[in-house]
Biopython code that builds the backbone (N, CA, C, O; Angstrom):
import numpy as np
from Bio.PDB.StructureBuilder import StructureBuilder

atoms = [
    (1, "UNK", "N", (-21.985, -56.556, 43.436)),
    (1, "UNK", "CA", (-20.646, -56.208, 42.987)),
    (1, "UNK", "C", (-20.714, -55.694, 41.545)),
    (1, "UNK", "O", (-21.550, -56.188, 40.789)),
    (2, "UNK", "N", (-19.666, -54.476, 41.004)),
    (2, "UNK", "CA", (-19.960, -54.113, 39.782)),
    (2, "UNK", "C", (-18.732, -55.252, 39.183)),
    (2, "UNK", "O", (-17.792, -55.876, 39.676)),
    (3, "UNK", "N", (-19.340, -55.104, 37.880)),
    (3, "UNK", "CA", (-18.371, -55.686, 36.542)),
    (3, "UNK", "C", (-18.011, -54.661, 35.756)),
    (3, "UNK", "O", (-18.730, -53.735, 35.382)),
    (4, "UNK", "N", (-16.549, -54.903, 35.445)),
    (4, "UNK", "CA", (-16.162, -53.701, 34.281)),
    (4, "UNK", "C", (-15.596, -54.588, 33.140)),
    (4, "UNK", "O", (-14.993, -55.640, 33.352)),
    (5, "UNK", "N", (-15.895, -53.962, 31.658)),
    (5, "UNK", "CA", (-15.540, -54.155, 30.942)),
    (5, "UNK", "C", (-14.720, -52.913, 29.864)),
    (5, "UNK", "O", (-15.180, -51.814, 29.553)),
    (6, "UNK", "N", (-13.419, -53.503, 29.458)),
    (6, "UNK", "CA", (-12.434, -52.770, 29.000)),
    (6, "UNK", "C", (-12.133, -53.488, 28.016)),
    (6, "UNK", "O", (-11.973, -54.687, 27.785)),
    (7, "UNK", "N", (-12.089, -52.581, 27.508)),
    (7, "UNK", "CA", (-11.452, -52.490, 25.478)),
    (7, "UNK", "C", (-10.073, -52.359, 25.269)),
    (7, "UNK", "O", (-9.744, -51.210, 24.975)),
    (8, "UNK", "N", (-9.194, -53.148, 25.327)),
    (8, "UNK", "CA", (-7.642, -52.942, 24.895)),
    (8, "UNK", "C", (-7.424, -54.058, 24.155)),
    (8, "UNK", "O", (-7.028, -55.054, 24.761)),
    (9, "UNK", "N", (-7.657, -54.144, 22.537)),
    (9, "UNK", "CA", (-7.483, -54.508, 21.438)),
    (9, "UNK", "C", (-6.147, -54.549, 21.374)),
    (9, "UNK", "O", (-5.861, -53.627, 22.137)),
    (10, "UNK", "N", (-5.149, -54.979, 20.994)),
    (10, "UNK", "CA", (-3.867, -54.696, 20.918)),
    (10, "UNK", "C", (-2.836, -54.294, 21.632)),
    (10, "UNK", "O", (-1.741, -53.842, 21.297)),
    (11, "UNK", "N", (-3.523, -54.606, 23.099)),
    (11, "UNK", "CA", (-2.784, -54.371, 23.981)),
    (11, "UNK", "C", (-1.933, -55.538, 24.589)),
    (11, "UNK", "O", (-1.194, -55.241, 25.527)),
    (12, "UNK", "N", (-1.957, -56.585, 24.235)),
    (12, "UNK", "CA", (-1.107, -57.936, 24.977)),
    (12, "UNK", "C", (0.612, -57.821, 25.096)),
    (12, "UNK", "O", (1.295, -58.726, 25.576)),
    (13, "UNK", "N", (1.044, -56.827, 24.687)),
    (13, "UNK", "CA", (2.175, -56.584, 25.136)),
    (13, "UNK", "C", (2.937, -55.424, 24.854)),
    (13, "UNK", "O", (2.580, -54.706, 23.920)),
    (14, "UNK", "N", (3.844, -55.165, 25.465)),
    (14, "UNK", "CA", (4.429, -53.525, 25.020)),
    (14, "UNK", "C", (5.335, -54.127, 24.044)),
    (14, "UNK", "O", (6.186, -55.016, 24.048)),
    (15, "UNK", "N", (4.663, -53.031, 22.925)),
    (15, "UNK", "CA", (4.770, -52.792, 21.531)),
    (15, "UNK", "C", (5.664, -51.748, 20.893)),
    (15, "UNK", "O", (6.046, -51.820, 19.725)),
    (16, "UNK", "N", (6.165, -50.169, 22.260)),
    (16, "UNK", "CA", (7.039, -49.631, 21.225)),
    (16, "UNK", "C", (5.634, -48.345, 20.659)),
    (16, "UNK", "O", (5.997, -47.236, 20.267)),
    (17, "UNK", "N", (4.351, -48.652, 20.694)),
    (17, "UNK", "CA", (3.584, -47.723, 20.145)),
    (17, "UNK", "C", (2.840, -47.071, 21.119)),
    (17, "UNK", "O", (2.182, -47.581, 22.026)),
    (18, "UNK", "N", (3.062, -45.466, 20.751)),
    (18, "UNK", "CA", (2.336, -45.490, 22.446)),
    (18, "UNK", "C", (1.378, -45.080, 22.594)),
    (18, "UNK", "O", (1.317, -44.169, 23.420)),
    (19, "UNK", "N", (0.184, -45.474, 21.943)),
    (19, "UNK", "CA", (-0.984, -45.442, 22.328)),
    (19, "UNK", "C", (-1.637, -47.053, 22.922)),
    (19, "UNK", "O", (-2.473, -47.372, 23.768)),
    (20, "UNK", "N", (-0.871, -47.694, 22.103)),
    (20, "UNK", "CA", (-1.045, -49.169, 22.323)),
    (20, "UNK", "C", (-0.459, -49.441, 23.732)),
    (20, "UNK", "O", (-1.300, -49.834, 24.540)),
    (21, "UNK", "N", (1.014, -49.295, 24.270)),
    (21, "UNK", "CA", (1.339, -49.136, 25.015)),
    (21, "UNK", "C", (0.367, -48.458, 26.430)),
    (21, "UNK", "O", (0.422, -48.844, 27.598)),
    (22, "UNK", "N", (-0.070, -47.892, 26.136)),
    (22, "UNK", "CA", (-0.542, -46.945, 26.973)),
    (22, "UNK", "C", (-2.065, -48.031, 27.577)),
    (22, "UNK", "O", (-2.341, -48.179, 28.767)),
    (23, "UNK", "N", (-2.779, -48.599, 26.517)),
    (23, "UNK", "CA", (-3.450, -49.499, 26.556)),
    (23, "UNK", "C", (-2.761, -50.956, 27.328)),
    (23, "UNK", "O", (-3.457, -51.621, 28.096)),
    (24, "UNK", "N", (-2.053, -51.143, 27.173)),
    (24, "UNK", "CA", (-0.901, -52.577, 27.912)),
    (24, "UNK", "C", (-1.058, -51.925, 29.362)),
    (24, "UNK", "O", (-1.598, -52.719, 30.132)),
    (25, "UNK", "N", (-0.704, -50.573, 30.008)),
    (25, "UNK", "CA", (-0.737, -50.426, 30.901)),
    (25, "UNK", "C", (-1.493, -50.230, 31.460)),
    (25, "UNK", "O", (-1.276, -50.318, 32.669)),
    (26, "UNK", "N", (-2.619, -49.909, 31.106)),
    (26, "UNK", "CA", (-3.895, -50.252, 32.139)),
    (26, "UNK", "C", (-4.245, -51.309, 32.025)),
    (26, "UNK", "O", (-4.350, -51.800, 33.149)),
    (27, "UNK", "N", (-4.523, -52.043, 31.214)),
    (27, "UNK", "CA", (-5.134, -53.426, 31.313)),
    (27, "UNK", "C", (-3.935, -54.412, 32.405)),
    (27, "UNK", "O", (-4.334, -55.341, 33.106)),
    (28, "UNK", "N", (-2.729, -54.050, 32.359)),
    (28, "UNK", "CA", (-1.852, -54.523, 33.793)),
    (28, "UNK", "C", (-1.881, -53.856, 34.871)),
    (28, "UNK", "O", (-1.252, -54.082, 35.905)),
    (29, "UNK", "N", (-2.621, -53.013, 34.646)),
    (29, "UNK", "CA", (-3.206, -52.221, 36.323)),
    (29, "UNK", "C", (-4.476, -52.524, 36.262)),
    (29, "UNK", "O", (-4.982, -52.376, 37.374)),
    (30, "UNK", "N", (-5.179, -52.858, 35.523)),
    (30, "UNK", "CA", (-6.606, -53.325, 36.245)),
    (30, "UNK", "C", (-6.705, -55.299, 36.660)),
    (30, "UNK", "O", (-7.540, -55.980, 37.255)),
    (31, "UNK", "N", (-5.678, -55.545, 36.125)),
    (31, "UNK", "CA", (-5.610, -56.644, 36.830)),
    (31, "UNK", "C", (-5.171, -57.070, 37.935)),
    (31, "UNK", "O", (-5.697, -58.031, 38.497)),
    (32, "UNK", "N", (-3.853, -56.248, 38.560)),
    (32, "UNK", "CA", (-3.664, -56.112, 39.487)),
    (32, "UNK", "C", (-4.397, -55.588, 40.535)),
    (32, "UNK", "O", (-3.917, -55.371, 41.647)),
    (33, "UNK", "N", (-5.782, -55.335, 40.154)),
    (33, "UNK", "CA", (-6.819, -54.957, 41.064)),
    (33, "UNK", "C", (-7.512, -56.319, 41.226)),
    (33, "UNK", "O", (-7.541, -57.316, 40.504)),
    (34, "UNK", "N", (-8.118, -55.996, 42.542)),
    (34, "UNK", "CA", (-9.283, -57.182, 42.951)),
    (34, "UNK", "C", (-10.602, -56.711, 41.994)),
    (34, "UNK", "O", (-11.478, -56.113, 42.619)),
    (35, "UNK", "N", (-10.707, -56.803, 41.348)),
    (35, "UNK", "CA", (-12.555, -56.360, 40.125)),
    (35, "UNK", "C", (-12.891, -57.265, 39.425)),
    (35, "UNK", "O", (-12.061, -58.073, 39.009)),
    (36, "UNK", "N", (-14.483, -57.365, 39.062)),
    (36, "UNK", "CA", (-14.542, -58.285, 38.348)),
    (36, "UNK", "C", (-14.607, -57.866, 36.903)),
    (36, "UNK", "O", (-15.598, -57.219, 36.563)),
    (37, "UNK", "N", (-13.658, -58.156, 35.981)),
    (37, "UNK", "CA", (-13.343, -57.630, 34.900)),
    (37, "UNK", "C", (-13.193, -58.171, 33.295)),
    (37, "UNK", "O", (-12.157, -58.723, 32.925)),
    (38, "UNK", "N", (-13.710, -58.071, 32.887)),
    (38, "UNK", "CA", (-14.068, -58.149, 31.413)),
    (38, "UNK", "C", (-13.048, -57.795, 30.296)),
    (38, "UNK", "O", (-13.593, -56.989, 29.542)),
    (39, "UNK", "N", (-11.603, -58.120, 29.836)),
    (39, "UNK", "CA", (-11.097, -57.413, 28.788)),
    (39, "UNK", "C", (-11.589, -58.248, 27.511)),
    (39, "UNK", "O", (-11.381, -59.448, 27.328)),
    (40, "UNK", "N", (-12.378, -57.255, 26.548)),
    (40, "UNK", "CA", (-12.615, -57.227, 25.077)),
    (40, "UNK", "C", (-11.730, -56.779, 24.105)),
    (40, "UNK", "O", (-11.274, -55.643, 23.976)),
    (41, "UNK", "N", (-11.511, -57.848, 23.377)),
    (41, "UNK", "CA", (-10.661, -57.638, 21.999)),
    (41, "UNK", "C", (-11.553, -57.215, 20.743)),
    (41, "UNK", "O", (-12.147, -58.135, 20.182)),
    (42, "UNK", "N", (-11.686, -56.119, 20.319)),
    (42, "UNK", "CA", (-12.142, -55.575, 19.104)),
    (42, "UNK", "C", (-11.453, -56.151, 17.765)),
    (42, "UNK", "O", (-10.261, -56.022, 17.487)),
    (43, "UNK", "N", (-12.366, -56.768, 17.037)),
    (43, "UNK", "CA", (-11.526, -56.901, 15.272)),
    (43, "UNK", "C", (-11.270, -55.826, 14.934)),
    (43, "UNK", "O", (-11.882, -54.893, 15.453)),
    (44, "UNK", "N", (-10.188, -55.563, 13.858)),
    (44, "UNK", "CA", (-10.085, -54.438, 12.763)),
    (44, "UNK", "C", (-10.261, -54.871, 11.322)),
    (44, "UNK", "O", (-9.560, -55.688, 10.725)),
    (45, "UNK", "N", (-11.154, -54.295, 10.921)),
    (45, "UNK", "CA", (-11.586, -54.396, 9.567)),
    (45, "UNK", "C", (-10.947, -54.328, 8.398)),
    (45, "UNK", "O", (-10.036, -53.506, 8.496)),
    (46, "UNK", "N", (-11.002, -54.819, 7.317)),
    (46, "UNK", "CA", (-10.152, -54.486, 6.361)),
    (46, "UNK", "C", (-11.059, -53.213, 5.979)),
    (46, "UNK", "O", (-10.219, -52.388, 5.620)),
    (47, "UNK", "N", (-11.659, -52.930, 5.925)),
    (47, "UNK", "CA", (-12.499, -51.907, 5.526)),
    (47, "UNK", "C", (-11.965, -50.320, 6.108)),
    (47, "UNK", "O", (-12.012, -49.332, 5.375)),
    (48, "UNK", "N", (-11.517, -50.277, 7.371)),
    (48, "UNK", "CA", (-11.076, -49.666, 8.358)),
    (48, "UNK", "C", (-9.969, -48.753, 7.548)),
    (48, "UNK", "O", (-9.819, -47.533, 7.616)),
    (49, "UNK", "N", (-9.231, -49.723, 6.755)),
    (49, "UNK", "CA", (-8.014, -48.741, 5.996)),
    (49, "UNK", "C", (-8.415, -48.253, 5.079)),
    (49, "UNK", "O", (-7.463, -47.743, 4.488)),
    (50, "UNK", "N", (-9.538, -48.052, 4.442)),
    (50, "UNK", "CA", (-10.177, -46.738, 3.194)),
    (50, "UNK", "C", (-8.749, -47.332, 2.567)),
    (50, "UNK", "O", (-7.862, -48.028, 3.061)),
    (51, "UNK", "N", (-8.968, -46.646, 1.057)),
    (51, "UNK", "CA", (-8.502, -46.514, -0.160)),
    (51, "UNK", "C", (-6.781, -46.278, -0.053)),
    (51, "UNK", "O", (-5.977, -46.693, -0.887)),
    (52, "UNK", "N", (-6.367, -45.329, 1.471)),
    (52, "UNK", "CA", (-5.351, -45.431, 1.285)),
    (52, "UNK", "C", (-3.982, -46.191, 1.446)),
    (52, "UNK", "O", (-2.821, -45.881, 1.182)),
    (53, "UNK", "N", (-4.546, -47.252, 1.957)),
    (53, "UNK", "CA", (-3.727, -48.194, 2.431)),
    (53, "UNK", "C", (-3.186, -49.246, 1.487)),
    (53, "UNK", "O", (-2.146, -49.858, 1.733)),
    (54, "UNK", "N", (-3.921, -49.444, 0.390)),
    (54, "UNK", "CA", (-3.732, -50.514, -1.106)),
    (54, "UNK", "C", (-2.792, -49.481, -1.859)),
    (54, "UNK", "O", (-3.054, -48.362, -2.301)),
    (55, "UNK", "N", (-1.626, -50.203, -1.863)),
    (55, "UNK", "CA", (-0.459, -49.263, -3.030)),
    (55, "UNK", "C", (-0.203, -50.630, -3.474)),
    (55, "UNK", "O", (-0.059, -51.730, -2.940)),
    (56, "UNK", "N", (-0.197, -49.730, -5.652)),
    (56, "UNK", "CA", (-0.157, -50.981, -6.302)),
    (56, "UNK", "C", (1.444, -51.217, -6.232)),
    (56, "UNK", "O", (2.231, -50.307, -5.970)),
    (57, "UNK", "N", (1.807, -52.488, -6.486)),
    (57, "UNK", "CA", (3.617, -52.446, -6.592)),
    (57, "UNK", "C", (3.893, -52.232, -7.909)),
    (57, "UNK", "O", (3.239, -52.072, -8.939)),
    (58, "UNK", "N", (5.209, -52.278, -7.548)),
    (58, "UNK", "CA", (5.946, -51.352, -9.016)),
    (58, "UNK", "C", (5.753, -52.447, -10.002)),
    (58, "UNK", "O", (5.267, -51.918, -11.002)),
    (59, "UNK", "N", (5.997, -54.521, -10.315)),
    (59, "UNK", "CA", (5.997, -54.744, -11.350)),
    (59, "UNK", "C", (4.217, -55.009, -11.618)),
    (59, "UNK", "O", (3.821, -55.597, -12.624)),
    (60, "UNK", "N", (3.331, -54.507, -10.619)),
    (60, "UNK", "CA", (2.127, -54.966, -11.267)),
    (60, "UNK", "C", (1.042, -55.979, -10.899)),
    (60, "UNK", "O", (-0.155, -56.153, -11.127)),
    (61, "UNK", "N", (2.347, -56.747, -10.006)),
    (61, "UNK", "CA", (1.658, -58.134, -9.706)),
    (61, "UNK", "C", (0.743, -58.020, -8.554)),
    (61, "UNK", "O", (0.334, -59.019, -7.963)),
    (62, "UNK", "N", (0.510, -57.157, -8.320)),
    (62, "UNK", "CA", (-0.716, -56.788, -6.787)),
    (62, "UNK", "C", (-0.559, -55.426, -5.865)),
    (62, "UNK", "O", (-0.056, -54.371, -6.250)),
    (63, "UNK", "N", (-1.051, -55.669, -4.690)),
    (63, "UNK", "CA", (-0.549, -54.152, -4.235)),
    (63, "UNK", "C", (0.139, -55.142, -2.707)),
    (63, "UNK", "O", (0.348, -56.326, -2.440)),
    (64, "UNK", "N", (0.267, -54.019, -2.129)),
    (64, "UNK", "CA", (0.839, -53.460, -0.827)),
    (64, "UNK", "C", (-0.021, -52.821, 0.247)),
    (64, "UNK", "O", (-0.617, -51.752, 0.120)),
    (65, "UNK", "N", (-0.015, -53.654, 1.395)),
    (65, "UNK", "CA", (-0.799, -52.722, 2.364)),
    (65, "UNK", "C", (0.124, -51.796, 3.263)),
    (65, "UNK", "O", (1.108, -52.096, 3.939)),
    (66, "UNK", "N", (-0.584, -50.417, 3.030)),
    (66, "UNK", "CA", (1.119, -49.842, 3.272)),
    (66, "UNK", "C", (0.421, -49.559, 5.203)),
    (66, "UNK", "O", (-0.779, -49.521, 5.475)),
    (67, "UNK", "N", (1.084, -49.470, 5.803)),
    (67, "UNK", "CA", (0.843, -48.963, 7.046)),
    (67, "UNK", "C", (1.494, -47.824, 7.490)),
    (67, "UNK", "O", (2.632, -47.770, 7.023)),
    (68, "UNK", "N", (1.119, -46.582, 8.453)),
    (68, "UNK", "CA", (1.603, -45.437, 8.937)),
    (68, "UNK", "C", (2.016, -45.476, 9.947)),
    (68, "UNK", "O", (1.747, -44.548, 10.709)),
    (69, "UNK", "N", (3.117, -46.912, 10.539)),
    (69, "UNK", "CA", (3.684, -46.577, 11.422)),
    (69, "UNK", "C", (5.275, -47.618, 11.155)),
    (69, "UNK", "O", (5.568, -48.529, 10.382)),
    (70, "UNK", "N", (5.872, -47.010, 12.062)),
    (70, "UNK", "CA", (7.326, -47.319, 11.875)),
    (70, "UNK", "C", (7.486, -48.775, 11.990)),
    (70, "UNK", "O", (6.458, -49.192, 12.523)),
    (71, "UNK", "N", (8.514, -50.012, 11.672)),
    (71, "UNK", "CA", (8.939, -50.575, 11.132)),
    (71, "UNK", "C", (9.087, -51.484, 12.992)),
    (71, "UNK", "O", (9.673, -52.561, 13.108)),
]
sb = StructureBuilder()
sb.init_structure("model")
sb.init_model(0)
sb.init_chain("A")
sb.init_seg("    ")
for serial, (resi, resn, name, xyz) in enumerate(atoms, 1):
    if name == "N":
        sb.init_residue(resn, " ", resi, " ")
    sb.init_atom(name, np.array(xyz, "f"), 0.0, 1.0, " ", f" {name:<3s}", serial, name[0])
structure = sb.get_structure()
């Protein structure tokens, strides 16, 4: 019998984002299959956001991790 293993990091529920989303829905269609199946959760790095993600705040006291997606 084969084993599959699938990568949907951030997929545990519909989120509204749709790539993530898009990820939620297969990982609920491959379960609804008879397979023997593997879902892997990937970390994300702090490293991952490069330089642009640290905005200092306005009085000084640290920064802000800003993110590029809606609210």
């Amino acid at each position: 019998m084969k084993h599959y293993v699938s990568r949907s990091g951030g997929a545990e529920r519909h989120s509204g984002v749709p790539h993530l989303d898009a990820r939620w829905q297969v990982k609920e269609h491959s379960r609804s299959l008879d397979l023997s199946l593997t879902i892997a959760r990937h970390a994300y790095f702090f490293e991952n956001f490069g330089g642009w993600a640290l905005q200092p705040q306005e009085d000084g006291a640290g920064y802000t991790l800003a993110m590029p997606l809606p609210p």
